[in-house]
Backbone of each chain as nested JSON, in Angstrom:
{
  "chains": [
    {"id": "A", "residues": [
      {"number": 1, "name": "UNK", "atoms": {"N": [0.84, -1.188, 0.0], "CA": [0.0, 0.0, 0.0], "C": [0.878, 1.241, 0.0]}},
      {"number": 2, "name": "UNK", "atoms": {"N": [-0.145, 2.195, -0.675], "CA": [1.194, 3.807, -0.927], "C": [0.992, 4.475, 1.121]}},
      {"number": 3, "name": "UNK", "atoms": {"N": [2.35, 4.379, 1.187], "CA": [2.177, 5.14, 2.086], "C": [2.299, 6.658, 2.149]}},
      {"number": 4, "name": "UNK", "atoms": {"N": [1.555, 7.05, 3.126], "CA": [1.132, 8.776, 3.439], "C": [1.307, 8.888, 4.726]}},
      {"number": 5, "name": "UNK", "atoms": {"N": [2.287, 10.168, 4.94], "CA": [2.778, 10.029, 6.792], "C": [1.263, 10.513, 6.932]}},
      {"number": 6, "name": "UNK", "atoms": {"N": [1.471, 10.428, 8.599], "CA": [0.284, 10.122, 9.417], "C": [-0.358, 11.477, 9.917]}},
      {"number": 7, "name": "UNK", "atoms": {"N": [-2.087, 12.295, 9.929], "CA": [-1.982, 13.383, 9.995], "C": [-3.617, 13.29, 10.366]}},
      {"number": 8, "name": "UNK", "atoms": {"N": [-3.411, 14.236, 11.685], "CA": [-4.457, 14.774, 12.443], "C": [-5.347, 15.872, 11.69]}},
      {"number": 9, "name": "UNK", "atoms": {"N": [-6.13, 15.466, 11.456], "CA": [-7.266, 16.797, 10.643], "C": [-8.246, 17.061, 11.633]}},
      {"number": 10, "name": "UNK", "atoms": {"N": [-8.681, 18.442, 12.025], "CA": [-10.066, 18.563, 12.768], "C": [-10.984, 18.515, 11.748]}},
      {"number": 11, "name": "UNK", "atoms": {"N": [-12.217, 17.753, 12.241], "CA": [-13.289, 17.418, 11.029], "C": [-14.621, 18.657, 11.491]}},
      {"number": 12, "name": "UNK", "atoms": {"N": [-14.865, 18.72, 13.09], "CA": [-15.719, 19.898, 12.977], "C": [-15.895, 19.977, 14.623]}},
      {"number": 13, "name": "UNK", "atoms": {"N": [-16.743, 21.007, 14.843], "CA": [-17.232, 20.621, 16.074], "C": [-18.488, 19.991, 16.577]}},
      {"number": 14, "name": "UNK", "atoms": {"N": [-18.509, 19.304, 17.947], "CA": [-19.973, 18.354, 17.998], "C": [-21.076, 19.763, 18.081]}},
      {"number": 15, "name": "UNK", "atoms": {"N": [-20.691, 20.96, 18.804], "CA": [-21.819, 21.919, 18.913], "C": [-22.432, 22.295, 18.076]}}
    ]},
    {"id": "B", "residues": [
      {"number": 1, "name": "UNK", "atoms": {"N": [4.078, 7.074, 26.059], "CA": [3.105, 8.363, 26.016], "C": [1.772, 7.378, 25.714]}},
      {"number": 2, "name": "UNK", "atoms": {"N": [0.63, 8.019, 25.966], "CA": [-0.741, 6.899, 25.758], "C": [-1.847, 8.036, 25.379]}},
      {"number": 3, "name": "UNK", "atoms": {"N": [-2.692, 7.246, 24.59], "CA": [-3.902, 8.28, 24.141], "C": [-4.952, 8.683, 25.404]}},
      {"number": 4, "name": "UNK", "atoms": {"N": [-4.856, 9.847, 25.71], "CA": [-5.837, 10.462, 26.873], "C": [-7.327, 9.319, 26.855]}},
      {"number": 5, "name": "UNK", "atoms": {"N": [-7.803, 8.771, 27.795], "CA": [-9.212, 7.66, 27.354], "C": [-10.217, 8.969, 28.3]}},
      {"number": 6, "name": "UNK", "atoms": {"N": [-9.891, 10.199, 29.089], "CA": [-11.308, 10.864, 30.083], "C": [-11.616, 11.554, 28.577]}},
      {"number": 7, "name": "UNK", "atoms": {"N": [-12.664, 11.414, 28.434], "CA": [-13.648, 12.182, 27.309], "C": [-12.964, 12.35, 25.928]}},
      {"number": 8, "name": "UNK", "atoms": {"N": [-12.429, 11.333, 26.066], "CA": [-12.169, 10.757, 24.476], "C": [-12.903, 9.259, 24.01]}},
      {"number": 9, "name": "UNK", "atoms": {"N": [-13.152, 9.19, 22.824], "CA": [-13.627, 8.164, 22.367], "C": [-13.638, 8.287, 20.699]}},
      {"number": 10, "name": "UNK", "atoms": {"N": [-13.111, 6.906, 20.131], "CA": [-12.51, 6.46, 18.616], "C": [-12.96, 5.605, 18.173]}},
      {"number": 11, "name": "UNK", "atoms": {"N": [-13.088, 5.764, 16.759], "CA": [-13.696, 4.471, 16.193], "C": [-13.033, 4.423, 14.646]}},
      {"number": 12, "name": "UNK", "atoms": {"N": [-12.462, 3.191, 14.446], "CA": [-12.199, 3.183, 12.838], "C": [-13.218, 2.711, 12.293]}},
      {"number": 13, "name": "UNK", "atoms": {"N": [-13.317, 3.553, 10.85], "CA": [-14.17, 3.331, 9.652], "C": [-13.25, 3.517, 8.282]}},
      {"number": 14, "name": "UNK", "atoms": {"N": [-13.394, 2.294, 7.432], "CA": [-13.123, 2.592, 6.549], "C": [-11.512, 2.778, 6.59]}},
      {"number": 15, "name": "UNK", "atoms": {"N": [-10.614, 2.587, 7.283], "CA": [-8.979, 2.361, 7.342], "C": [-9.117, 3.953, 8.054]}},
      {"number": 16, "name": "UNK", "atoms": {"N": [-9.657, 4.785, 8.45], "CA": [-9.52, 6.074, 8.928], "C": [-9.962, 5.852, 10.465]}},
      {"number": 17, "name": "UNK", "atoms": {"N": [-9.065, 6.714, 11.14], "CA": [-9.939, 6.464, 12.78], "C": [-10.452, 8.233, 13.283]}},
      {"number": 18, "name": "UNK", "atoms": {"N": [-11.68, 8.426, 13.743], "CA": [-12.387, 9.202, 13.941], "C": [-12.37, 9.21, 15.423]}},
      {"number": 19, "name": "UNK", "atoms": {"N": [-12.255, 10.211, 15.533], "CA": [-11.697, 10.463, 17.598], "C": [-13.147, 11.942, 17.748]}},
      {"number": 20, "name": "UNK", "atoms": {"N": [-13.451, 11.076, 19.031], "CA": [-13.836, 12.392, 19.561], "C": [-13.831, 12.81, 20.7]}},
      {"number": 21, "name": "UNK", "atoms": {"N": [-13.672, 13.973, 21.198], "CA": [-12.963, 15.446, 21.92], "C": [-14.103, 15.626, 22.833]}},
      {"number": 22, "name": "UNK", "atoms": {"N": [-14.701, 15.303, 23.672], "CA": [-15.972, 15.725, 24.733], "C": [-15.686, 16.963, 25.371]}},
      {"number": 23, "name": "UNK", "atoms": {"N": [-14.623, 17.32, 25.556], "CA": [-13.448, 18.205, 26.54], "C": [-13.503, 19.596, 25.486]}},
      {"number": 24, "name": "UNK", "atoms": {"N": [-13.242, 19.475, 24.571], "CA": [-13.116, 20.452, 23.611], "C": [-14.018, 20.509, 22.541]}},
      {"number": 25, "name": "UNK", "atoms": {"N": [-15.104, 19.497, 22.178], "CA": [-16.287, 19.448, 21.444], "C": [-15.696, 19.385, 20.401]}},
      {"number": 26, "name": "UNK", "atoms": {"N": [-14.894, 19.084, 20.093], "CA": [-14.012, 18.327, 18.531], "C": [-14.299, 17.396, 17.849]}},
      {"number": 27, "name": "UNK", "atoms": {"N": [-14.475, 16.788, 16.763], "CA": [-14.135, 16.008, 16.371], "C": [-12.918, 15.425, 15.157]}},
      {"number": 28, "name": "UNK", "atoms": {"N": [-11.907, 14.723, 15.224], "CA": [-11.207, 15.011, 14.097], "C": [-11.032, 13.248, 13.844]}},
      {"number": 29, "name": "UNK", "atoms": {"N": [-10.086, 13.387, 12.677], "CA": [-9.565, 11.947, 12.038], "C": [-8.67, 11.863, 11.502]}},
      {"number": 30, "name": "UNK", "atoms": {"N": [-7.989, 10.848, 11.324], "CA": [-6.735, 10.697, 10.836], "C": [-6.997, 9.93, 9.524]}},
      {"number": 31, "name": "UNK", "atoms": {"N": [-5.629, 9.78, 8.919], "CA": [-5.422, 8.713, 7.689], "C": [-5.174, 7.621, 8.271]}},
      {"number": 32, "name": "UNK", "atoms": {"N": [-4.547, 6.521, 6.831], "CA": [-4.077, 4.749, 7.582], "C": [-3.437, 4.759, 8.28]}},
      {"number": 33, "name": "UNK", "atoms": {"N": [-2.003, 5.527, 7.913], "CA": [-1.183, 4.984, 8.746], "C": [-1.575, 6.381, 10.413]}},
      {"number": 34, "name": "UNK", "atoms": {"N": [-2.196, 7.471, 9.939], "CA": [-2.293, 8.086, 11.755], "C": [-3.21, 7.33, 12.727]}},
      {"number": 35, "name": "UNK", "atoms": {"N": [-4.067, 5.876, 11.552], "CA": [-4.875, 5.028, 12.286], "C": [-3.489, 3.66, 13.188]}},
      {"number": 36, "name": "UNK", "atoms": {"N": [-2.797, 3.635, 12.253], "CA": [-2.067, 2.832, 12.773], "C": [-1.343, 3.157, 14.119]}},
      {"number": 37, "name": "UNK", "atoms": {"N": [-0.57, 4.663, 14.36], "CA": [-0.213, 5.134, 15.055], "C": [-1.301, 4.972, 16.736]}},
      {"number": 38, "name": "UNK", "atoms": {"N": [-2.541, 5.803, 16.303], "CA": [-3.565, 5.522, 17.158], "C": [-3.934, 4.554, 18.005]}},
      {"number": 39, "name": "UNK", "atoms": {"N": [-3.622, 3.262, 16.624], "CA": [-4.223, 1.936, 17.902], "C": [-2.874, 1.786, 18.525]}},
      {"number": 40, "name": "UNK", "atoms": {"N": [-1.654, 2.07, 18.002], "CA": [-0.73, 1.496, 19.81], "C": [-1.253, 2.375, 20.604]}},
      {"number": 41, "name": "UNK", "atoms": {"N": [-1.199, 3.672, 20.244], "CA": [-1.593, 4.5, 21.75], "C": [-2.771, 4.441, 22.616]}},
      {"number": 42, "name": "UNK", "atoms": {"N": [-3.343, 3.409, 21.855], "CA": [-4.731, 2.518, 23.405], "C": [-3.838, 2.267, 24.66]}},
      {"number": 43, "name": "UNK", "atoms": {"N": [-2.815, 1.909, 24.126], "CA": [-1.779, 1.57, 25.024], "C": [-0.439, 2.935, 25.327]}},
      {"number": 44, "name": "UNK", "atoms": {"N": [0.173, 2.312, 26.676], "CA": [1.199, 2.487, 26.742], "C": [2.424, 2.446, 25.914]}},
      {"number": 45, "name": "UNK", "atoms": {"N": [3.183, 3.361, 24.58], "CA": [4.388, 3.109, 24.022], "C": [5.279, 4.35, 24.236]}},
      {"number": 46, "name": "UNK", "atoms": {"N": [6.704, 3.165, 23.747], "CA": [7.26, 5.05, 23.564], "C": [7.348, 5.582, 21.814]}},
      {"number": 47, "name": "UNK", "atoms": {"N": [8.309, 6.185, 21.615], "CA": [8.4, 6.759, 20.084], "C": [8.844, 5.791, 19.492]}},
      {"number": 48, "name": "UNK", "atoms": {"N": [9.994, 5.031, 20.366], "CA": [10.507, 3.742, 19.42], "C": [9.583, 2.523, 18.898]}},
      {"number": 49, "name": "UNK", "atoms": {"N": [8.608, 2.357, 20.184], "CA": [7.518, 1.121, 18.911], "C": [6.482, 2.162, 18.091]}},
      {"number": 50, "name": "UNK", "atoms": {"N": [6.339, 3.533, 18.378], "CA": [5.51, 3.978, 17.057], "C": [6.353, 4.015, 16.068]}},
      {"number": 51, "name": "UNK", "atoms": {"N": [7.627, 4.16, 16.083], "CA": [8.227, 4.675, 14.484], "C": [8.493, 3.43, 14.03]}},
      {"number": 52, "name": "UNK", "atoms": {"N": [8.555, 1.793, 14.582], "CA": [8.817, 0.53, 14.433], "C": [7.175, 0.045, 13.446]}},
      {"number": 53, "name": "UNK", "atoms": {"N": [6.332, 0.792, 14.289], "CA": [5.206, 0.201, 13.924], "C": [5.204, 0.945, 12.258]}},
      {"number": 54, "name": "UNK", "atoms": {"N": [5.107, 1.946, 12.087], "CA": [4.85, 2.381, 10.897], "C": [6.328, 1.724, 9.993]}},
      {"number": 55, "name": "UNK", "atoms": {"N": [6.919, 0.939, 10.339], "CA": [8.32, 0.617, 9.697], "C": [7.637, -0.838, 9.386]}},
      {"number": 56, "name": "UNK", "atoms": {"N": [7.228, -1.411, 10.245], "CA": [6.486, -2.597, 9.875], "C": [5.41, -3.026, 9.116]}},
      {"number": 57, "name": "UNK", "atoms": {"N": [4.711, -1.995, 8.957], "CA": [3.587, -1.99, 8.6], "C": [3.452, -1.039, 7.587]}},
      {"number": 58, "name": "UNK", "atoms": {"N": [4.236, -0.06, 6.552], "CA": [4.584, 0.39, 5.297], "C": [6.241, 0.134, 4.829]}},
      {"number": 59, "name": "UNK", "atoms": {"N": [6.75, -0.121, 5.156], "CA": [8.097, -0.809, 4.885], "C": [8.633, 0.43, 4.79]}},
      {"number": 60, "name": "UNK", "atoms": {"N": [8.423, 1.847, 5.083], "CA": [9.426, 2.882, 5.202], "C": [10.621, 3.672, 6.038]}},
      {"number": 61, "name": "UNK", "atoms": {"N": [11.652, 4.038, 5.249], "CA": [12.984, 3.714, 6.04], "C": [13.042, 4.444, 7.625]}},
      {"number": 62, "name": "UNK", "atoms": {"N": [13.602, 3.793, 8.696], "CA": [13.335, 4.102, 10.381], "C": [13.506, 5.667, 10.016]}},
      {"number": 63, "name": "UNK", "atoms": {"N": [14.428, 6.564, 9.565], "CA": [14.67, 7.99, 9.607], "C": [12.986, 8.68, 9.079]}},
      {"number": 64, "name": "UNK", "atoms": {"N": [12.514, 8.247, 7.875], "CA": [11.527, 8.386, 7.596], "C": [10.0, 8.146, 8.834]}},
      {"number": 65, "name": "UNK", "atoms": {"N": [9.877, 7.426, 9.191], "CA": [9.136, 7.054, 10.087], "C": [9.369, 7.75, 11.65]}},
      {"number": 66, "name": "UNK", "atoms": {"N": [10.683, 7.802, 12.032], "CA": [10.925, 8.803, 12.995], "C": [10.234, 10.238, 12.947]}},
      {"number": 67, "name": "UNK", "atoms": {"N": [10.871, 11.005, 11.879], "CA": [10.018, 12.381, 11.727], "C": [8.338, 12.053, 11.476]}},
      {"number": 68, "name": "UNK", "atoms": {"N": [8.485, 11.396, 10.745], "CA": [6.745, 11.311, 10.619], "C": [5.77, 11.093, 12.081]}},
      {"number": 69, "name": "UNK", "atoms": {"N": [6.201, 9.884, 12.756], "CA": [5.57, 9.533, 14.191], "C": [6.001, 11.418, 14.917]}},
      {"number": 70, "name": "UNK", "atoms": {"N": [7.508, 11.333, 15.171], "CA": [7.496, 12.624, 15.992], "C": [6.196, 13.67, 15.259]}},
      {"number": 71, "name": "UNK", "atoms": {"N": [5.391, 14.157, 14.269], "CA": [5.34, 15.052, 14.144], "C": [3.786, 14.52, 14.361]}},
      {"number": 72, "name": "UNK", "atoms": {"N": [3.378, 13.451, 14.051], "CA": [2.074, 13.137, 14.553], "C": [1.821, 13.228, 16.23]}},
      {"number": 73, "name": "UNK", "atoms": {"N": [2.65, 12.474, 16.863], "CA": [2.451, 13.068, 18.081], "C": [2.782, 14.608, 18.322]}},
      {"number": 74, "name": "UNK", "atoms": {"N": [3.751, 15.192, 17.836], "CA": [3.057, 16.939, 18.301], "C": [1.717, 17.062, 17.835]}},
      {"number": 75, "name": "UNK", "atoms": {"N": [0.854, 16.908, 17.128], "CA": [-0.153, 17.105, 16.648], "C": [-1.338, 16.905, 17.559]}},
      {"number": 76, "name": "UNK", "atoms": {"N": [-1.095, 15.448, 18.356], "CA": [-1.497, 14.999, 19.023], "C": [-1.93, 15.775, 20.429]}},
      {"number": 77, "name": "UNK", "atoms": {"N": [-0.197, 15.86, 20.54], "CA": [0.125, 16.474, 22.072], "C": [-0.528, 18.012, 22.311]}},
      {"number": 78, "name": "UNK", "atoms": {"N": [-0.568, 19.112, 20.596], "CA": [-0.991, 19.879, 20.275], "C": [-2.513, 20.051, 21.191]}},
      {"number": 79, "name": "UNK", "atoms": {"N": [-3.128, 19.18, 21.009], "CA": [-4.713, 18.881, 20.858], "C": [-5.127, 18.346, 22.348]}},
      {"number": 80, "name": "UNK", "atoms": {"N": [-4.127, 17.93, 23.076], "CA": [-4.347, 17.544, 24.293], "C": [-5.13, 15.978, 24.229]}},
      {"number": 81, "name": "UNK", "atoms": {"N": [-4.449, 15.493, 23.224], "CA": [-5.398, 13.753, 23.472], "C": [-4.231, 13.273, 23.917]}},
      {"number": 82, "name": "UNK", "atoms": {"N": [-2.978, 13.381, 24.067], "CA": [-2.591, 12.336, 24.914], "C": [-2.504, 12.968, 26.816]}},
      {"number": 83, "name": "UNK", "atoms": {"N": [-2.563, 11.865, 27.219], "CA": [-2.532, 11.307, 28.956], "C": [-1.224, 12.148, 29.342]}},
      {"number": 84, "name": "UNK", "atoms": {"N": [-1.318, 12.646, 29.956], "CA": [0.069, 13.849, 31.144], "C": [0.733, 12.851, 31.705]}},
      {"number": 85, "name": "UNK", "atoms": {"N": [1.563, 12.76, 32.042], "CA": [2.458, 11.653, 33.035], "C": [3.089, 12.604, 33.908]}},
      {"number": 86, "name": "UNK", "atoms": {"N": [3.01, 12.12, 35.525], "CA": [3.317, 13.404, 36.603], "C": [4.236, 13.536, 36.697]}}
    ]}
  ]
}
């Protein structure tokens, strides 16, 4: 598999 | 270092793991391999079995995998999901 370093995204907030 | 477990909670879908932030009302996610990273830190490791793990598990060279793990955990540490040690 292609690797892709490893990476924290914020997706949203629960409020 | 270990993933904070008070008002956190994760789930993989789809090779991606989805974390969520109760503490900060966040939600975020990672890619494969920041999923890979993730599940040791259910546990107790240090940097040396995360940068082993991503060495094992994409065959990329230890120098490579070093910076990469180090920079996921700042990211991490950034965000306050991992556990304080006194």
């Amino acid at each position: 598999m292609t690797y892709q370093p490893p990476v924290l995204e914020e997706v949203g907030s629960v409020r | 270092m270990k993933l904070r477990t008070e008002s956190v909670s994760w789930r993989e879908i789809d090779g991606e793991m989805v974390i969520l932030d109760l503490e900060s009302s966040t939600y975020m996610k990672t890619n494969e391999s920041g999923s890979t990273l993730i599940r040791m830190l259910v546990e107790e490791r240090s940097m040396d079995e995360l940068v082993q793990s991503l060495v094992d598990a994409y065959d990329v060279p230890a120098e490579e995998a070093s910076e990469d793990a180090g920079a996921f955990v700042a990211m991490l540490r950034e965000r306050n999901l991992l556990e304080t040690t006194a």
